[in-house]
N, C-alpha and C positions, 0 to 999 in steps of 0.2 A: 700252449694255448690254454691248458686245464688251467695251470699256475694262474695267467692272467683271471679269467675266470672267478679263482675263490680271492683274489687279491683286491678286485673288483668287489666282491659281496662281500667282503673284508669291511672295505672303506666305508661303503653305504652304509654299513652297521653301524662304525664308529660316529659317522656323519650325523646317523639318527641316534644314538646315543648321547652325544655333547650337543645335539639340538636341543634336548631335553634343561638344558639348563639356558635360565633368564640371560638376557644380555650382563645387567650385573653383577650377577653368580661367577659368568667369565672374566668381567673385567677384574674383578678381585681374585678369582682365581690367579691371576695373572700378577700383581701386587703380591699377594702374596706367595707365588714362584721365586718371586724377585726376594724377597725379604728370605725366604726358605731359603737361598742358597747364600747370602749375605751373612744371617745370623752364625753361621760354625764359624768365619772371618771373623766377626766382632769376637767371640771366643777366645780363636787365637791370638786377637789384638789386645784382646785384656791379660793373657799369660804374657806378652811381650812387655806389657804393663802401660798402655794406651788407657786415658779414660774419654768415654762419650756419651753423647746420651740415649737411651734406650728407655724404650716408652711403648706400652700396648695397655688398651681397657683399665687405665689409670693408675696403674703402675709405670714406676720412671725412675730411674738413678741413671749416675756418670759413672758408676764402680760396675763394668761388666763382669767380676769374678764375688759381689755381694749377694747375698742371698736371692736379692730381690734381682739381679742383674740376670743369674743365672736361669731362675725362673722365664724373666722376660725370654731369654735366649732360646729353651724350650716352647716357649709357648709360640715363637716363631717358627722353630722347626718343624714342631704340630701342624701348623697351619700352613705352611708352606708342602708337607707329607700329603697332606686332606690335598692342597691346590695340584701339585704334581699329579694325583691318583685321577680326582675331576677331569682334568686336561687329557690325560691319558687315557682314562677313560676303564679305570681297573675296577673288579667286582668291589673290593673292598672302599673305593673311594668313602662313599656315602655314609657308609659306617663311622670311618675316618672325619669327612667334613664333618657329620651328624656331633661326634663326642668333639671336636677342636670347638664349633658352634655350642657346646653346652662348657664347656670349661668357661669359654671366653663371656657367658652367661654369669656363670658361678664367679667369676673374678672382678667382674665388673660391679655385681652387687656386695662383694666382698668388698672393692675399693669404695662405693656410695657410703655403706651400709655401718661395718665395722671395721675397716680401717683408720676412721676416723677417730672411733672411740678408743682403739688399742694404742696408736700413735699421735696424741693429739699435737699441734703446730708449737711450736715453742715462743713465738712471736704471735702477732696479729696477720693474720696469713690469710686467705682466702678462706679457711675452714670457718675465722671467726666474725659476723658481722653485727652489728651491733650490742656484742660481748656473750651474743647464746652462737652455737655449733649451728653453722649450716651443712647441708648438704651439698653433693657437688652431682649431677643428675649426668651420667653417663651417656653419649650420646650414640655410643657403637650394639645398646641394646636395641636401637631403633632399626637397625641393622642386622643383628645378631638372630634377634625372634624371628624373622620374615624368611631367613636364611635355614634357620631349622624345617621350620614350619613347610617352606618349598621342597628341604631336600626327602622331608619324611612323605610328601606327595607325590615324588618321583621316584624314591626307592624302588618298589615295587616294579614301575616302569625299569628303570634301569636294568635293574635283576633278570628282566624276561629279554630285554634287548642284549644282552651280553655275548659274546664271542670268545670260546675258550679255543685256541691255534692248540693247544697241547690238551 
């Protein structure tokens, strides 16, 4: 009967804890669960020597085991670590989401900003239009800000909402 009890005020914790987060916060949570457990596959499928494509916050190759491949693959698993923690509902999530949401920041203005300048297109490519460099305006910043900004409002909350079993 106790067991039932604290398993009971268990729940409601967790309940009121991932209530704390926006409907969209879970649904990406959830995308990227999915992608978290995908990316260490894509991995092994580029040791098996598989090429595809991989693509987050405007980085993109077919060479899973390139520089830029590997990076992508990390930054999936980041972010998939951050979604698994949210879902779960673990002290350190937020900490987690917080720096995956400031990378994904920092790389997104990397690929606007100075990517373009260090790698420019070799052809007439989308970077160039009417023969001056344009910009290519990232649209997962629109996304990424909102996401910091929320989880750094809920910290706090979360922290006092927590439940340590051990």
């Amino acid at each position: 009967m106790e067991n039932q009890v604290l398993d009971d005020a268990f729940q409601e914790i967790k309940e009121r804890r991932r209530k704390l987060l926006p409907w969209w916060i879970r649904f990406f949570t959830w995308v990227y669960m999915i992608f978290g457990v995908i990316a260490p596959l894509g991995l092994i499928a580029g040791i098996a020597g598989w090429q595809f494509n991989l693509s987050i916050y405007g980085l993109s190759t077919v060479q899973p085991l390139s520089i830029i491949g590997l990076v992508i693959i990390c930054l999936f698993i980041l972010n998939g670590l951050a979604a698994f923690g949210l879902w779960l509902e673990k002290d350190w999530a937020i900490l987690y989401a917080k720096a995956a949401g400031y990378t994904g920041i920092v790389v997104c203005i990397f690929t606007m900003f100075i990517m373009p300048s260090l790698f420019p297109p070799h052809d007439n490519s989308i970077y160039f239009v009417n023969g001056s460099t344009s910009i290519s305006i990232r649209l997962e910043l629109a996304l990424l800000t909102p996401f910091v900004i929320r989880l750094s409002k809920i910290q706090r909350e979360w922290k006092l909402r927590g439940f340590s079993a051990i």
